[in-house]
TORBA-54327 format. One line per 5 residues: number of its first residue (from 1); their letters; for each residue x, y, z of N, C-alpha, C. Coordinates in nm, 4 decimals, always signed. Example, Ala and Ser with C-alpha at 12.3 -4.5 7.8 and 13.67 -1.06 7.14 Angstrom:
1	as	+1.3190:-0.5690:+0.7800:+1.2300:-0.4500:+0.7800:+1.3200:-0.3300:+0.7800; +1.2850:-0.2250:+0.7080:+1.3670:-0.1060:+0.7140:+1.2900:+0.0030:+0.7870
REM end
This chain:
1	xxxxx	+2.5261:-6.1916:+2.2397:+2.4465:-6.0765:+2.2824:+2.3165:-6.1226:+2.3482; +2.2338:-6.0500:+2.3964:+2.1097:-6.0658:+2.5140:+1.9667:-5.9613:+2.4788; +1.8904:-6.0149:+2.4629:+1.8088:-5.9586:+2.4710:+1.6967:-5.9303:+2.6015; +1.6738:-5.8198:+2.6071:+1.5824:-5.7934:+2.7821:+1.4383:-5.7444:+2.7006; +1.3383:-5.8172:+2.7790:+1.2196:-5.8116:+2.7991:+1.1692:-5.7610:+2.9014
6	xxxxx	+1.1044:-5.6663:+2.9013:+1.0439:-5.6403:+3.0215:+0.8801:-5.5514:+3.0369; +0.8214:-5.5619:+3.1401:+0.6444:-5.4976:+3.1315:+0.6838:-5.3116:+3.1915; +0.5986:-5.2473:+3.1244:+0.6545:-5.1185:+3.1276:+0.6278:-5.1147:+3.2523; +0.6047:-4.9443:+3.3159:+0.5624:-4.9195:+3.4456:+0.4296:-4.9633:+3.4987; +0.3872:-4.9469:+3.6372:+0.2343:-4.9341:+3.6897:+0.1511:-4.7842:+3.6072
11	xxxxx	+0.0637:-4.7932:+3.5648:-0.0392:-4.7258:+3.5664:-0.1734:-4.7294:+3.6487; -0.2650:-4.6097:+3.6419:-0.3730:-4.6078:+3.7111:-0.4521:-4.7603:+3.6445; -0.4529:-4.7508:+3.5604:-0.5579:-4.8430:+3.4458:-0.4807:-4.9896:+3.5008; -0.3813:-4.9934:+3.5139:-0.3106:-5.1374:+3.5842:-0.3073:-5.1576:+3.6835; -0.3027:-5.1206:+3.7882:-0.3156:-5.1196:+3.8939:-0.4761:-5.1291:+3.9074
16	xxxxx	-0.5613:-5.0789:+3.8464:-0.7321:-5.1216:+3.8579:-0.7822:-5.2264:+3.8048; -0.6653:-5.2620:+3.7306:-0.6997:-5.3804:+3.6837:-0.7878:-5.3887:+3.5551; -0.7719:-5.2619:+3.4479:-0.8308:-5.2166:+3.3289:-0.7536:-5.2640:+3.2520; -0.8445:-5.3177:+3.0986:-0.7647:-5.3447:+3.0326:-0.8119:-5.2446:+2.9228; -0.6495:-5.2049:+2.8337:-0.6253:-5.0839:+2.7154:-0.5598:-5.1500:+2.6479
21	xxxxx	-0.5936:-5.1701:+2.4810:-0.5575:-5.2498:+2.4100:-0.5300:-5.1753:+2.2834; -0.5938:-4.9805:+2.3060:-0.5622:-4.9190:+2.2325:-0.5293:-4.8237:+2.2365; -0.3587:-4.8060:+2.1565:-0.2756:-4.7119:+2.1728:-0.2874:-4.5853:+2.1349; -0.4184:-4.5138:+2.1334:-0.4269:-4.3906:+2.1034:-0.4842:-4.3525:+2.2457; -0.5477:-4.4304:+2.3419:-0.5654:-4.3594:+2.4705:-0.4032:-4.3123:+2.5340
26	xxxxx	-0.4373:-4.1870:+2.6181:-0.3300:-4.1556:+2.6847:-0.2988:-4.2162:+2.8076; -0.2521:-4.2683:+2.8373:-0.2675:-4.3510:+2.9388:-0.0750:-4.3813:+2.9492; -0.0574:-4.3186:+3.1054:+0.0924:-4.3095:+3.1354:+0.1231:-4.3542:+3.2306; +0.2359:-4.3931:+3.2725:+0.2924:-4.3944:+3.4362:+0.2730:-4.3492:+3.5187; +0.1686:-4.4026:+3.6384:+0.1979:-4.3454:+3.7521:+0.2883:-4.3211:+3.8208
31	xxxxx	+0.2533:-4.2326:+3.9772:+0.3960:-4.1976:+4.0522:+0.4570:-4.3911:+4.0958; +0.3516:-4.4540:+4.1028:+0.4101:-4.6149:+4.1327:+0.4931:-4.6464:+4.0457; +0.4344:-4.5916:+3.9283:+0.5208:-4.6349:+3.7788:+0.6771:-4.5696:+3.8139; +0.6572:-4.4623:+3.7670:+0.7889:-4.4177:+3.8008:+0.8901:-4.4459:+3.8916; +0.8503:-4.4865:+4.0026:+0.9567:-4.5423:+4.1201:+0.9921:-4.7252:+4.1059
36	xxxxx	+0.8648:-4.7568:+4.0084:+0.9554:-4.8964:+3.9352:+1.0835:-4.8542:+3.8700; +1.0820:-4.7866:+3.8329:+1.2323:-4.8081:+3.7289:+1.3235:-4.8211:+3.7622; +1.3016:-4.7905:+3.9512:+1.4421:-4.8242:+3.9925:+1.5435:-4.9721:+3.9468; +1.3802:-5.0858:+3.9317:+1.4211:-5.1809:+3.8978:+1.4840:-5.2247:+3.8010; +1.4666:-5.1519:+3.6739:+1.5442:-5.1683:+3.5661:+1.6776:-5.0728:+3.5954
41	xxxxx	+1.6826:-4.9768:+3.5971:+1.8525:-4.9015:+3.6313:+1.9176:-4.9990:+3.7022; +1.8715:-5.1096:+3.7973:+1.9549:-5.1670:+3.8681:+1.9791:-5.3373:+3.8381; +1.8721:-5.2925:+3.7066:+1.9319:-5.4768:+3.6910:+1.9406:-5.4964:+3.5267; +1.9630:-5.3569:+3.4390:+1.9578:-5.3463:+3.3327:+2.1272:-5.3020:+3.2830; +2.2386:-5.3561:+3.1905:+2.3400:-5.3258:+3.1706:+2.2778:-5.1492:+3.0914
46	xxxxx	+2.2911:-5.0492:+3.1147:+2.2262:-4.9193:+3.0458:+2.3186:-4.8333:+2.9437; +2.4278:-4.8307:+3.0296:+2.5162:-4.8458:+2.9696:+2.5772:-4.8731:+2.8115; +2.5443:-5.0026:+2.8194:+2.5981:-5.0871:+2.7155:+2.4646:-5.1260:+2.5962; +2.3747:-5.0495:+2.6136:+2.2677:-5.1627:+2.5298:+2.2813:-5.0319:+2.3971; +2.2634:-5.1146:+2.3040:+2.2523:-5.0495:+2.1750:+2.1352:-5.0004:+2.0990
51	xxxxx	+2.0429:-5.1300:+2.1426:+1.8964:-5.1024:+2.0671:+1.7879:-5.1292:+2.1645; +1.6643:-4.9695:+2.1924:+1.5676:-4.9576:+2.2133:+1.4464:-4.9936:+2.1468; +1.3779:-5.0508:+2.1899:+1.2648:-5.0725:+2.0915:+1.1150:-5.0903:+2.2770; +1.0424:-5.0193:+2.1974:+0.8731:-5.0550:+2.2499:+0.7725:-5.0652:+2.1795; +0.6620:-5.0651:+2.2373:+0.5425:-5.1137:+2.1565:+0.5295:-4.9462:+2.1129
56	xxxxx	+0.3736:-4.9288:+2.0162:+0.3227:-4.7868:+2.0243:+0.2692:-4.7368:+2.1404; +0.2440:-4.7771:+2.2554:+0.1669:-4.7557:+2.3540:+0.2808:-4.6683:+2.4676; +0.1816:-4.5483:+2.4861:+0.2275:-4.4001:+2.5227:+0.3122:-4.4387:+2.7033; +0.2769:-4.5818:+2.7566:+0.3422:-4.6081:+2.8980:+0.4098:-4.7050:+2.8795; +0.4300:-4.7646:+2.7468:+0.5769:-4.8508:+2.7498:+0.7007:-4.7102:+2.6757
61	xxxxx	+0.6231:-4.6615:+2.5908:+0.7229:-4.5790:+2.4976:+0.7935:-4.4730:+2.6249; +0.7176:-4.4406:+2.7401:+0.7341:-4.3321:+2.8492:+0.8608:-4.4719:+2.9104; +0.7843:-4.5421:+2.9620:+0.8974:-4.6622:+3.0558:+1.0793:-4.6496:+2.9444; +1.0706:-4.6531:+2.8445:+1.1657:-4.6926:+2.7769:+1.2721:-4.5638:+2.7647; +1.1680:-4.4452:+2.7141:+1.2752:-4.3072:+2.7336:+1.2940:-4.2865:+2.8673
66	xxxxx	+1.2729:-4.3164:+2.9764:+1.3002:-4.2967:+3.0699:+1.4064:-4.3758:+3.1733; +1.4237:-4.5235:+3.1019:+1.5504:-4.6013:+3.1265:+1.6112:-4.5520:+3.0501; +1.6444:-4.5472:+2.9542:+1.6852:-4.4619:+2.8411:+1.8054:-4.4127:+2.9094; +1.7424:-4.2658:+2.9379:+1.8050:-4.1560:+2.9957:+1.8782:-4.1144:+2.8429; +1.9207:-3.9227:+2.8793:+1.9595:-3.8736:+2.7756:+2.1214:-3.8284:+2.7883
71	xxxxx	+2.2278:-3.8205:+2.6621:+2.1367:-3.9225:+2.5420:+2.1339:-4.0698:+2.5441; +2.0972:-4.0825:+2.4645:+2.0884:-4.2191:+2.4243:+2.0002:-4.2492:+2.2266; +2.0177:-4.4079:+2.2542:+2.0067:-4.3927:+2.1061:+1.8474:-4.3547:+2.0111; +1.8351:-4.3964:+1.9692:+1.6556:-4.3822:+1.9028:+1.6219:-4.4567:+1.9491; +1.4780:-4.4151:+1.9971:+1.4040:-4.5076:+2.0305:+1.3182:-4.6093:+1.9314
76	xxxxx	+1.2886:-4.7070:+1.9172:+1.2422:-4.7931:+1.7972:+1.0878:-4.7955:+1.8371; +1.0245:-4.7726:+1.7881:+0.8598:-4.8267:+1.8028:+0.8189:-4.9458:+1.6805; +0.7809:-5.0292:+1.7523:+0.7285:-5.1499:+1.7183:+0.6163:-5.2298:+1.7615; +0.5029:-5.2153:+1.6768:+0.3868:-5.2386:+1.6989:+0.3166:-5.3708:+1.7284; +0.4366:-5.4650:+1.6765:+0.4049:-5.5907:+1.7210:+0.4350:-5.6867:+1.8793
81	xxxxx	+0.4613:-5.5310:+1.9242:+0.4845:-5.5478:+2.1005:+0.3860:-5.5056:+2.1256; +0.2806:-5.4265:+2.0491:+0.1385:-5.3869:+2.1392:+0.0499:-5.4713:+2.2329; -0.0261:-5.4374:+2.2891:-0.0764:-5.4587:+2.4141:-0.2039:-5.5586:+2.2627; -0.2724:-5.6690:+2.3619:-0.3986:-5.7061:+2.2759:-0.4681:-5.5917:+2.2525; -0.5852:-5.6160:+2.1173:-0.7127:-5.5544:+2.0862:-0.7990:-5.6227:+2.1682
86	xxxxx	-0.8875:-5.5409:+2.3100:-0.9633:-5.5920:+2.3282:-1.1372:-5.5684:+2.3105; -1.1208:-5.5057:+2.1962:-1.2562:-5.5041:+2.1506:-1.3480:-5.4417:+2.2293; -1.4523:-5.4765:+2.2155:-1.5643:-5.4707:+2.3331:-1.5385:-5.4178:+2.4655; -1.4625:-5.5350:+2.5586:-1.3941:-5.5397:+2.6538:-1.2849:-5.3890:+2.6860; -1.2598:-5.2753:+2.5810:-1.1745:-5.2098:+2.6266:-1.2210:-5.1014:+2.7290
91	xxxxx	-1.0913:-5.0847:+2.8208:-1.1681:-4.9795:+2.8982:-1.2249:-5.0324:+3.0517; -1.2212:-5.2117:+3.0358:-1.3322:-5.2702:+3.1443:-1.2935:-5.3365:+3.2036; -1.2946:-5.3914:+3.2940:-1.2431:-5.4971:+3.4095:-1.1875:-5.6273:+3.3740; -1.0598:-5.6182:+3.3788:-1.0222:-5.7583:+3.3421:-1.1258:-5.9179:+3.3257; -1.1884:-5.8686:+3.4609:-1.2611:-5.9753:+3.4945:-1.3415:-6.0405:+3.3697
96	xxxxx	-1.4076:-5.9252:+3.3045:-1.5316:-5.9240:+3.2055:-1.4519:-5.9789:+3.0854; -1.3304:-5.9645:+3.0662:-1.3065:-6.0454:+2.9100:-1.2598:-6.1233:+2.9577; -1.2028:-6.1801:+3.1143:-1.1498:-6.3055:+3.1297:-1.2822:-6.4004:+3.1042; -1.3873:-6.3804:+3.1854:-1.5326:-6.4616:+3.1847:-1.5329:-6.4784:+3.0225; -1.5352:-6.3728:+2.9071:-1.5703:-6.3958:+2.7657:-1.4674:-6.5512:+2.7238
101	xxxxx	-1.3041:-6.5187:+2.7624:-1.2132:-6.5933:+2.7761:-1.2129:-6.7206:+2.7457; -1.2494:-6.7526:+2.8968:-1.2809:-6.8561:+2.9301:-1.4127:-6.9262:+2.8652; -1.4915:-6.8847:+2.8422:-1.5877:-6.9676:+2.7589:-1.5928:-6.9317:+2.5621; -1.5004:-6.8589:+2.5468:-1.4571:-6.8658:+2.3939:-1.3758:-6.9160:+2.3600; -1.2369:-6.9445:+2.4251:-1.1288:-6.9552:+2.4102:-1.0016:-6.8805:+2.3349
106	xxxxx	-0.9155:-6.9251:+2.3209:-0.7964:-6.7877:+2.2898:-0.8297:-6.7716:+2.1844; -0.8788:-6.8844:+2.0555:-0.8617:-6.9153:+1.9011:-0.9712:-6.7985:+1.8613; -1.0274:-6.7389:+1.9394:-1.1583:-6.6369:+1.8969:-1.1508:-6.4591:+1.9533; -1.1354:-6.3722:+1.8146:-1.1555:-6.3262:+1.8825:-1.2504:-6.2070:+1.9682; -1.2075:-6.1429:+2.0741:-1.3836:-6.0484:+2.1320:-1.4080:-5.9646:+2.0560
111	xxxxx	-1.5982:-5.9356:+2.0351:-1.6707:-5.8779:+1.9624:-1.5886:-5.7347:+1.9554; -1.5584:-5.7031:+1.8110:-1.4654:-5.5548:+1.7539:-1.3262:-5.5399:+1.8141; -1.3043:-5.6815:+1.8241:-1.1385:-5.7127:+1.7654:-1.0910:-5.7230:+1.6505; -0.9729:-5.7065:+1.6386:-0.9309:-5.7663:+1.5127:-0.8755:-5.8905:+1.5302; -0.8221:-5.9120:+1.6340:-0.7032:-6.0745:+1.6796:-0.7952:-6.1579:+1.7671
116	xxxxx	-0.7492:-6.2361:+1.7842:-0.7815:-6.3547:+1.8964:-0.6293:-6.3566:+2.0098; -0.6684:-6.4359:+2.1398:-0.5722:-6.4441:+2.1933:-0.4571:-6.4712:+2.1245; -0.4678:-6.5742:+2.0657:-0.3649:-6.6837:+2.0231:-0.2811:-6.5694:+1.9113; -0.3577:-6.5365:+1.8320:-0.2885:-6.4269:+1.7500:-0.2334:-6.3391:+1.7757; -0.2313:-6.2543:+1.8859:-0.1672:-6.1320:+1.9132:-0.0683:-6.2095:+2.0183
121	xxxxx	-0.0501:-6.2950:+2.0952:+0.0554:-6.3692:+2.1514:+0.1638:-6.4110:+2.0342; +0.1022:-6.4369:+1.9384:+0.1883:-6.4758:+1.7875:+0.2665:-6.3529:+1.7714; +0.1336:-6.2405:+1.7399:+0.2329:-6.0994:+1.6493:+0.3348:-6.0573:+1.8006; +0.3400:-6.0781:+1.9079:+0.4130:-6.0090:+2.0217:+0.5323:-6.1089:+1.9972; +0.5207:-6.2782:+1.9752:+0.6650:-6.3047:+1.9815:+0.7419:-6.2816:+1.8684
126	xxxxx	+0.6667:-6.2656:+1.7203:+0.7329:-6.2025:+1.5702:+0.8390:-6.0701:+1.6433; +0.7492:-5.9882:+1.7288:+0.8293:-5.8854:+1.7397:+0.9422:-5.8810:+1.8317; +0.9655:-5.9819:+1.9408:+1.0766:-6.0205:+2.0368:+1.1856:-6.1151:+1.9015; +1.1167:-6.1905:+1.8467:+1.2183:-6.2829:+1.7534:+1.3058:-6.1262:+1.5956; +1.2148:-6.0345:+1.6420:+1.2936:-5.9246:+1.5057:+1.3651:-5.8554:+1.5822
131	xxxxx	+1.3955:-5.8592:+1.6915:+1.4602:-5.8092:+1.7859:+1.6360:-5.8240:+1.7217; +1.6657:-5.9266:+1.7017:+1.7593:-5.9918:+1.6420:+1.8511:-5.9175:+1.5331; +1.7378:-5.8677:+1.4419:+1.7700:-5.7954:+1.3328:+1.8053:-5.6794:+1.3755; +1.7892:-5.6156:+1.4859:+1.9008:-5.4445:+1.5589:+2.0350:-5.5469:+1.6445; +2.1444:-5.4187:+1.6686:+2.2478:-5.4584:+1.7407:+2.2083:-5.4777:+1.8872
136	xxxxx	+2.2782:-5.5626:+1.9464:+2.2598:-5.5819:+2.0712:+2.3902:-5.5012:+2.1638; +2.3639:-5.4923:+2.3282:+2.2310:-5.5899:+2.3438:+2.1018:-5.5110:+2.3199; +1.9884:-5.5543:+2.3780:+1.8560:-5.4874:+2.3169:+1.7819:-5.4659:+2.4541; +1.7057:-5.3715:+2.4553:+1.5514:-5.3379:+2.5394:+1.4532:-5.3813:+2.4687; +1.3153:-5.4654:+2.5341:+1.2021:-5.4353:+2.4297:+1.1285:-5.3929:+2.5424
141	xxxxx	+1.0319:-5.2729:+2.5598:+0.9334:-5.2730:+2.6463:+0.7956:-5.2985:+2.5784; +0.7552:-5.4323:+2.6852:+0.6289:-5.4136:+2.6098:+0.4989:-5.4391:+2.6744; +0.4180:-5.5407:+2.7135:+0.3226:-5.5347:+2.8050:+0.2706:-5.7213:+2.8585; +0.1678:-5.6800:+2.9823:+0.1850:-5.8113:+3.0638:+0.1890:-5.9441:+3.0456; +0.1074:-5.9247:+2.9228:+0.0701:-6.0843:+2.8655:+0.1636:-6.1160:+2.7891
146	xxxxx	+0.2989:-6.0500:+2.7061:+0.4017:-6.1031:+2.6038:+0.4846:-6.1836:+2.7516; +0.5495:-6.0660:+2.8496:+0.6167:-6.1209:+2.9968:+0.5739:-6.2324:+3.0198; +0.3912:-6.2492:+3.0571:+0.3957:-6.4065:+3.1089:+0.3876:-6.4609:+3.0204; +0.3892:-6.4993:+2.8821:+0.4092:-6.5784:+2.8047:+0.5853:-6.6286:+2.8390; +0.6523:-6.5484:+2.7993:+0.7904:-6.5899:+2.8146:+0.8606:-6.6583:+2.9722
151	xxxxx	+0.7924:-6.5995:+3.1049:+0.8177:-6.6647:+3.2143:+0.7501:-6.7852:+3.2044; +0.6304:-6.7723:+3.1533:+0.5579:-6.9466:+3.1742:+0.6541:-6.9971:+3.0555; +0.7117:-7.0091:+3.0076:+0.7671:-7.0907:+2.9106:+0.8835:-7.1119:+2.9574; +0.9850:-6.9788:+3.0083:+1.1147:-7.0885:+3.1008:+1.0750:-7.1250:+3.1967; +0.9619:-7.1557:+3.2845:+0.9409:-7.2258:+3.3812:+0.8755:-7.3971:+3.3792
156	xxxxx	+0.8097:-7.3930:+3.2398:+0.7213:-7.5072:+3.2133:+0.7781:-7.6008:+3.2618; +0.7261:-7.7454:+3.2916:+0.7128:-7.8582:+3.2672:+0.7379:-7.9081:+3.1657; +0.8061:-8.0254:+3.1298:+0.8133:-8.1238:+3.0095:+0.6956:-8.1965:+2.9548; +0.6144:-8.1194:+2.8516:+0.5353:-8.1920:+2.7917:+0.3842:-8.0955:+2.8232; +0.3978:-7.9867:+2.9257:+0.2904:-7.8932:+2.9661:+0.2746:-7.8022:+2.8756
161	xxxxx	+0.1238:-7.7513:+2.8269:+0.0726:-7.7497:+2.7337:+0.0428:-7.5842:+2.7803; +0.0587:-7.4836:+2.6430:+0.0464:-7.3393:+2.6792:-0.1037:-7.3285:+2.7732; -0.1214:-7.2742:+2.8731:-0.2432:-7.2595:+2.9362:-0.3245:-7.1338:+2.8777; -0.4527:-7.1247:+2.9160:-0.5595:-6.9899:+2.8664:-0.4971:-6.8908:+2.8994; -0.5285:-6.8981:+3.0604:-0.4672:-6.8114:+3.1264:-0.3580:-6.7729:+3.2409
166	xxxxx	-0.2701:-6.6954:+3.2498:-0.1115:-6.6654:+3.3026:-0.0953:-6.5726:+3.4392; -0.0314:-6.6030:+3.5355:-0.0069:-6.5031:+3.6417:+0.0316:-6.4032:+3.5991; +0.0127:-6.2839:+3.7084:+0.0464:-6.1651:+3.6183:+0.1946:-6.1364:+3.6369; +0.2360:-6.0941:+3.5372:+0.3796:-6.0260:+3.5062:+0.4555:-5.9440:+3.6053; +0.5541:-5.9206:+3.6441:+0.6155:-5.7839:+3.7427:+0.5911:-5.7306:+3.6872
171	xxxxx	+0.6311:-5.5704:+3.7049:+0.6378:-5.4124:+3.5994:+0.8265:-5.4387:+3.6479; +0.8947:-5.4303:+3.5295:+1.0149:-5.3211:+3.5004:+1.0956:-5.4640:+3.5507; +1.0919:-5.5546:+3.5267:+1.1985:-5.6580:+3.5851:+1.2270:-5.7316:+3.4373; +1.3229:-5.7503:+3.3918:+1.3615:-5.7783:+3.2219:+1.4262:-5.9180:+3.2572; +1.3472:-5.9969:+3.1538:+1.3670:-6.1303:+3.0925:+1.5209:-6.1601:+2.9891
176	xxxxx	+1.5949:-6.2256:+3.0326:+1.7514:-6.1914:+2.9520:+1.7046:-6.3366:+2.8848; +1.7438:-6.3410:+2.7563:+1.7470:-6.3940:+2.6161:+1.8686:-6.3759:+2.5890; +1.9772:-6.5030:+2.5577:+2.0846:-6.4956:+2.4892:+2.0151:-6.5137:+2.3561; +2.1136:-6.4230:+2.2137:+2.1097:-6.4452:+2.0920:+2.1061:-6.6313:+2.0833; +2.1896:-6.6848:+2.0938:+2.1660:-6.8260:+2.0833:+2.0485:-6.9073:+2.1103
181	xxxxx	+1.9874:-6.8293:+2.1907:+1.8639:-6.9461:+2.2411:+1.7350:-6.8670:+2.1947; +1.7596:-6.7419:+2.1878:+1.6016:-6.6753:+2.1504:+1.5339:-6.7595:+2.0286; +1.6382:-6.7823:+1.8952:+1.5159:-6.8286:+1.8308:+1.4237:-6.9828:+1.8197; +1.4987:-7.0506:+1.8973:+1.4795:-7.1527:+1.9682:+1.3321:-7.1171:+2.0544; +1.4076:-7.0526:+2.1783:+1.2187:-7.0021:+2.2816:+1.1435:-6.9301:+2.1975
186	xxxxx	+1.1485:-6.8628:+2.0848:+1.0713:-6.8367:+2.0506:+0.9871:-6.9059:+1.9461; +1.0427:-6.9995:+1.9111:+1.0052:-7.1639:+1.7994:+0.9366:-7.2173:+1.8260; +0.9872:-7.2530:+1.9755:+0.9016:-7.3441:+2.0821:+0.7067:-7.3017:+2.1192; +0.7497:-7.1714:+2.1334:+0.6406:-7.0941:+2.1452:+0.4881:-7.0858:+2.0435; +0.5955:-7.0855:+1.8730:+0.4989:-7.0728:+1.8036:+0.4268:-7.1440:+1.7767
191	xxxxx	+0.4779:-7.2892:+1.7909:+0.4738:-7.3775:+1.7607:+0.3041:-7.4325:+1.8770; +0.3291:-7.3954:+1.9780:+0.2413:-7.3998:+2.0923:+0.1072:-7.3376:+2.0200; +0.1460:-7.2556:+1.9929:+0.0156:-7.1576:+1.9312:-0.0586:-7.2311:+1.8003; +0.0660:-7.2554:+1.6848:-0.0087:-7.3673:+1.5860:-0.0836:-7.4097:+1.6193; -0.0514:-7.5305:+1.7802:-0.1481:-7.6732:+1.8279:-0.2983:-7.6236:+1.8673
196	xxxxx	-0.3377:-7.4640:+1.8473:-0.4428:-7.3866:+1.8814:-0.5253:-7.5013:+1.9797; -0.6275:-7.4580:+2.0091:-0.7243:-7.5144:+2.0811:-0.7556:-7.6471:+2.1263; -0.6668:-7.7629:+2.0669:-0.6348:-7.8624:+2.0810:-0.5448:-7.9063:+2.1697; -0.4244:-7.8246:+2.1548:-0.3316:-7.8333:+2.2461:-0.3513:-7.7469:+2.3979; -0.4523:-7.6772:+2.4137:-0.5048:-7.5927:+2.5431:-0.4668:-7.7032:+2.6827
201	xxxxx	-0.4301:-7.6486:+2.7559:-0.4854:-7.7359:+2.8852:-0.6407:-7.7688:+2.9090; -0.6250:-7.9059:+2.9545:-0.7798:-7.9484:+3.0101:-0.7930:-7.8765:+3.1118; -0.9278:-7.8406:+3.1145:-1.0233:-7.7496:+3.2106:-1.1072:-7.8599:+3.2958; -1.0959:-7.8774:+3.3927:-1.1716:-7.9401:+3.4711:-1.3208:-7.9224:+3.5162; -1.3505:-7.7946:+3.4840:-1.4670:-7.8036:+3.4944:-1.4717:-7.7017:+3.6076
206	xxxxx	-1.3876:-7.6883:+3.7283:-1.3645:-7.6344:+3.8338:-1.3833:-7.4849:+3.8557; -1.3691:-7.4180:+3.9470:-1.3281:-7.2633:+3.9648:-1.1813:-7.2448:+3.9504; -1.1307:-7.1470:+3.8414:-1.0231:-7.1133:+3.8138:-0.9987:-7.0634:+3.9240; -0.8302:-7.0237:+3.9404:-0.7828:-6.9560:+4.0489:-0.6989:-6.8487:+3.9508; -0.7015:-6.7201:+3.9467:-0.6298:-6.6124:+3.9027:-0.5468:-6.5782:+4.0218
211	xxxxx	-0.4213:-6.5055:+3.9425:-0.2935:-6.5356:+4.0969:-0.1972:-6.4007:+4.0137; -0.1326:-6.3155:+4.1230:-0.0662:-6.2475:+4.0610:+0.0567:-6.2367:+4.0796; +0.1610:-6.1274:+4.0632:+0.3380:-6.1945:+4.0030:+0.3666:-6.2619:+4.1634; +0.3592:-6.2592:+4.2335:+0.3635:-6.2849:+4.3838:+0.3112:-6.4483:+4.4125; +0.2311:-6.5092:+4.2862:+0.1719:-6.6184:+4.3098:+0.0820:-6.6170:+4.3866
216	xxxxx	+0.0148:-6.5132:+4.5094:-0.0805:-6.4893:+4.5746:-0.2636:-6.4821:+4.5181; -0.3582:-6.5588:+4.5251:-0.4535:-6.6090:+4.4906:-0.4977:-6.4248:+4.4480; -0.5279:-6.3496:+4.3663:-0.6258:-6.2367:+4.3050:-0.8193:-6.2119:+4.3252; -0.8102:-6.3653:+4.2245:-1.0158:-6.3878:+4.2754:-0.9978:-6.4957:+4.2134; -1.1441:-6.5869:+4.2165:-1.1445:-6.7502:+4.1626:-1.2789:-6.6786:+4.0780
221	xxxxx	-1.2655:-6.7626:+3.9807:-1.3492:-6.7560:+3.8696:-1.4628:-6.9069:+3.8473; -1.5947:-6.8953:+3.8052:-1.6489:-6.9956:+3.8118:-1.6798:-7.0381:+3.6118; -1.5474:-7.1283:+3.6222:-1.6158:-7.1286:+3.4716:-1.7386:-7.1969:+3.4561; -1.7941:-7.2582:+3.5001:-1.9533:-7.2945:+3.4560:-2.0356:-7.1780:+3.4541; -2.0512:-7.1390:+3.5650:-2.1348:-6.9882:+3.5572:-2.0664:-6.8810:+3.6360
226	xxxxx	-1.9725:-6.7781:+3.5559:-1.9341:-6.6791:+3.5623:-1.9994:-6.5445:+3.6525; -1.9471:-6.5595:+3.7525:-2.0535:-6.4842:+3.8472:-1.9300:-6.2852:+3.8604; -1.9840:-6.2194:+3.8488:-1.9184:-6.0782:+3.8040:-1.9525:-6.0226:+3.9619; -2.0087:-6.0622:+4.0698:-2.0371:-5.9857:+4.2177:-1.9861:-5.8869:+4.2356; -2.0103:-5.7667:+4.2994:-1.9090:-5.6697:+4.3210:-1.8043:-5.7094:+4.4165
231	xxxxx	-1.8275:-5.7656:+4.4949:-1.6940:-5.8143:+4.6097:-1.6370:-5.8929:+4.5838; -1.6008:-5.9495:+4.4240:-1.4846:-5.9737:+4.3934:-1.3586:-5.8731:+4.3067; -1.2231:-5.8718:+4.3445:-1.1426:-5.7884:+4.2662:-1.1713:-5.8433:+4.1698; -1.1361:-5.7243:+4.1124:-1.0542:-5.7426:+3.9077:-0.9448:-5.8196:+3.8949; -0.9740:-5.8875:+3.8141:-0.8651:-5.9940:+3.7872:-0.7285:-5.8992:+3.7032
236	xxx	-0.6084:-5.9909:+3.7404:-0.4332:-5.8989:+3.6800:-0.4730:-5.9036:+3.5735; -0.4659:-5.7647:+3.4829:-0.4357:-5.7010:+3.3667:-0.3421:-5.7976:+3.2931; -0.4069:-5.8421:+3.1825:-0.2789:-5.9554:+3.0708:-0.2260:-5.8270:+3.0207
REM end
């Protein structure tokens, strides 16, 4: 059996490049959103899948009844697909907790969080690895930063070390996981996270380059001194 991963629809707040980390704002699919899904109807078996599952968050839970289609089975909500707590930062320009980011690192986390990076990348793969425990095959919808975790990991290098920070995710394009290998990628993973802050990639010192699912450059970031200008975009929504 297979498990599919995938980032819900576009929203206003995503597309601006806002980050929402808490699932009691309403916050839904745009009309962009909605005309993603073509992508999943067309590359999703729909048919055949047995178990739904999303995060609590009101534009993956919308993305999911809406591949769905009726009927179909229950939908599962599962909270350990939620989007990060970003504290402070919610509500605000990617940019502004990437700058915190980058000079805190993942192992910490922003002022009136509860998690750190590293931790809520943890509780998101607990909830892809319980995936296991429903019949397949499976949906999980969940959000940008679980996606690029899992693409940067089947893409890595031998011996390349989890990075801070990740290109951004598609919307609605699903990651296939055979039962056989998930708990494996997802082992691999945790294991990354253990090596916390030690195991980080070296930082050169340089201007980051933020890049989005396209690989196309977003804005460069100055980690020595973090400059916020208005004429730079918002960096991709994790």
């Amino acid at each position: 059996m297979t498990t599919y991963v995938l980032r819900h629809g576009p929203t206003d707040y995503s597309r601006r490049y806002l980050v929402n980390g808490d699932p009691a704002k309403s916050i839904h699919l745009n009309e962009d959103g909605r005309r993603a899904l073509t992508r999943g109807w067309n590359s999703l078996p729909l048919h055949s899948v047995s178990t739904w599952v999303a995060s609590a968050f009101p534009r993956a839970q919308q993305t999911a009844k809406l591949l769905m289609g009726v009927p179909g089975p229950d939908l599962i909500a599962d909270p350990r697909l939620n989007e990060l707590d970003y504290g402070k930062f919610e509500g605000g320009p990617f940019l502004e907790y990437a700058a915190w980011l980058d000079e805190h690192g993942a192992d910490e986390p922003p002022p009136g969080s509860t998690e750190s990076q590293s931790e809520g990348i943890g509780r998101m793969l607990a909830g892809v690895l319980a995936a296991l425990d429903h019949p397949g095959p499976r949906v999980l919808v969940a959000h940008g930063l679980l996606v690029s975790v899992l693409l940067w990991h089947r893409a890595r290098t031998p011996d390349e070390v989890m990075p801070l920070f990740f290109p951004e995710a598609p919307y609605v394009e699903p990651i296939a996981i055979r039962d056989d290998e998930l708990a494996e990628f997802i082992g691999t993973l945790m294991r990354d996270l253990e090596a916390g802050a030690e195991g980080r990639a070296a930082d050169d010192g340089g201007g980051r380059i933020f890049r989005n699912g396209n690989g196309s450059a977003v804005a460069t970031f100055d980690s020595v001194s973090p400059s916020h200008s208005q004429d730079q975009k918002d960096l991709p929504h994790a």
